[in-house]
C-alpha positions, 0 to 999 in steps of 0.5 A: 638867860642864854646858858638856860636856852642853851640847856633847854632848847633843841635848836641848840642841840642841832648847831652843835650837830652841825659843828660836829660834822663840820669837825667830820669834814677837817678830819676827812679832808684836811690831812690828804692836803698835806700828803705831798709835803709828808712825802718831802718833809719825812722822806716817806713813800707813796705807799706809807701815805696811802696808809695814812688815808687806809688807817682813818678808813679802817679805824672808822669802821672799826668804831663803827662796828663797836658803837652798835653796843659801846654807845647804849652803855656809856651815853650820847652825850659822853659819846660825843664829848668822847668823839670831839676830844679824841679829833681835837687831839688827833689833829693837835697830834698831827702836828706835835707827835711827827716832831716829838717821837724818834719816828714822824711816819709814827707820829703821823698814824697815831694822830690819824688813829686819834682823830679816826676814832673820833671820826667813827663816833660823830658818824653814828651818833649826830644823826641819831641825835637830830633825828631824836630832837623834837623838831616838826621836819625832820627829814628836813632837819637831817637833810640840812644837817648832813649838808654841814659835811658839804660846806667844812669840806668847801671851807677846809680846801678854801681855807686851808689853801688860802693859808697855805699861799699867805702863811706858807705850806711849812706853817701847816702845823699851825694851821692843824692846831686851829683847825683843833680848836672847832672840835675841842670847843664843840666838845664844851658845847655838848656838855651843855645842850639838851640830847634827847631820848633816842627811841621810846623805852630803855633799848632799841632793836637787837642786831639780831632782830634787825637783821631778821627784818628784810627791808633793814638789809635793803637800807644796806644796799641803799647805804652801800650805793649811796656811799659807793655813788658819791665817792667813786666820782668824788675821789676822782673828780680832781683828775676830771678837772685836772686833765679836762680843763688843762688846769695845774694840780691846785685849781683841779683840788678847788675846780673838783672837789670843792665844786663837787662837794658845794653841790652836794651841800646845795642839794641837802639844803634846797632839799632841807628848805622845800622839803614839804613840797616834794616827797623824800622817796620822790626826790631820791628817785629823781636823783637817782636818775640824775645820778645815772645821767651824769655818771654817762655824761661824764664818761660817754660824752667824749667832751672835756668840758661836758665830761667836767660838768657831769662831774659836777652835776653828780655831787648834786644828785648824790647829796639826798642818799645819805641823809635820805636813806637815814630819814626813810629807816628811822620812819619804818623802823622807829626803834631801830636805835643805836644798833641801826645808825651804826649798821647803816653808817658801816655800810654806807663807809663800806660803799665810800671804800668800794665805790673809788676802788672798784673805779680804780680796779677796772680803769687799771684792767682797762690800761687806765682809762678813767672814763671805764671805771666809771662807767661800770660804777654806773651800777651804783647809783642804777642799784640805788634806784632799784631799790628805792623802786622794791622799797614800797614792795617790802613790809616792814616785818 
């Protein structure tokens, strides 16, 4: 009876989403955990664990790129079996490839290449997945789906921290290996679950034709500052706590962006539950004024603490964009497709890119003053809010 429910109810489909974005979150943040132990286990340089990072960042992109055709020709389901296989294998590869190849850093990349791939694909692919799922709220379905990052990024630090102090940093590869096994049992469980048409008829939107449509390159903009509002705080977030609260390196990791990342989480899931009440578009804006109220708490305040808890109040107003903007596209542009998904994922990776390094670019021109490059990231989350104000304005044509 359980194996029939699970070919033919939705729901079954949506916990397997939310395991995929949990496997997005262990690829994301699980290795950037181990940077200082490659560093004295391999003899490698700060920049060649920089390239680690750079490789996922890039490798993802690129994916991103390749899915707005790839993914229509072989299937959301083979895509998705295909994304849990390639991270499942990257993070076994983490562990093995360093000490089997003559050369570890190798080892390293093509893990992070393996699990990168896999990364790309779930970004494009689960949204599209849920939002196809007969469900009644679905604005509410992706809030609360995109929230399952928040939590895997919380549980990766938590857990892997906690593992790190009982087992030992040196069993890290053990660690890798059962982080494996959440996407390799995922990739068994989408063989089962039903996966829905995604638009009405054979094919979605064209690149062509959704470049041709002005409010498709306004949820661009939208997707670029999204990514750029979040992660330009969120990337620093533990040199706020570290050097605000005078706390060592370990506590700043949890006191950042675990207490970033939890109230990202949050805000998709009280967003997900009251949905009804309070009107995406509404509740976006109002974030977006957040945004800008911690962005300037934390830089102009002139107080540690006060600087922290804009920091923190940030991860809160950041949550909504992302799946936010993803809701608002599918609803004026219901056949937009696999090509729209992948676009608006692209864009939104580009922001997560541009976001943190525009901060770090300014505050290096300013003799490293944190607190300038992100005041002048402000213009992330104002550009956000401007153009949830022109959405109204622009008609879908």
């Amino acid at each position: 009876m359980n194996a029939i429910k699970i070919r033919t109810s939705y729901e079954y489909t949506i916990y397997a989403c939310y395991i995929g974005y949990i496997t997005q979150a262990i690829i994301n943040n699980f290795a950037p955990l181990l940077f200082l132990t490659f560093l004295r286990s391999y003899g490698l340089t700060v920049d060649k664990i920089t390239l680690i990072t750079t490789t996922n960042f890039l490798v993802q992109l690129l994916v991103d790129l390749i899915s707005t055709k790839l993914v229509d020709k072989i299937g959301y389901r083979v895509s998705a079996i295909c994304a849990h296989f390639f991270a499942g294998f990257g993070l076994l590869g983490m562990a093995f490839l360093p000490g089997l190849l003559e050369n570890a850093y190798t080892g390293l990349i093509i893990s992070t290449v393996l699990y990168a791939i896999g990364g790309g694909l779930i970004e494009v692919i689960i949204s599209p997945i849920v939002e196809a799922c007969p469900t009644e709220k679905k604005e509410a379905a992706m809030s609360l789906l995109h929230s399952f990052y928040c939590w895997g990024h919380v549980g990766v630090v938590l857990i892997s921290t906690a593992f790190f102090v009982l087992a030992g940093i040196n069993n890290w590869r053990i660690l890798s290996c059962i982080w494996a096994i959440i996407p390799l049992a995922n990739l068994i469980y989408f063989t089962q679950v039903p996966i829905y048409p995604i638009v009405d008829g054979d094919e979605g939107l064209t690149v062509k034709a959704l470049f041709s449509k002005k409010i498709f390159w306004l949820f661009l903009l939208l997707m670029v500052c999204a990514g750029a509002s979040e992660q330009a705080m969120s990337q620093w977030s533990s040199a706020f706590a570290e050097s605000g609260l005078k706390v060592s390196k370990t506590l700043g990791d949890l006191a950042g962006p675990c207490i970033f990342a939890a109230l990202m989480g949050s805000a998709r899931a009280i967003y997900g539950k009251y949905s009804d009440h309070i009107p995406l578009r509404k509740m976006m804006i109002l974030s977006a004024v957040l945004c800008i109220a911690s962005y300037s708490l934390a830089t102009l305040s002139g107080n540690a603490v006060l600087a922290f808890i804009g920091c923190a109040l940030c991860g809160f107003s950041v949550g909504i964009f992302w799946p936010g903007t993803f809701s608002i596209a599918a609803k004026s542009l219901p056949t937009g497709g696999t090509a729209m998904y992948a676009l608006m994922t692209l864009a939104g990776d580009l922001g997560c890119s541009a976001g943190p390094t525009f901060v770090g670019f300014v505050a290096n021109a300013k003799g490293g003053m944190l607190s300038a490059g992100l005041f002048m990231a402000m213009v992330f989350p104002i550009l956000m809010l401007t153009g949830l104000l022109t959405l109204r304005s622009i008609k879908n044509a």
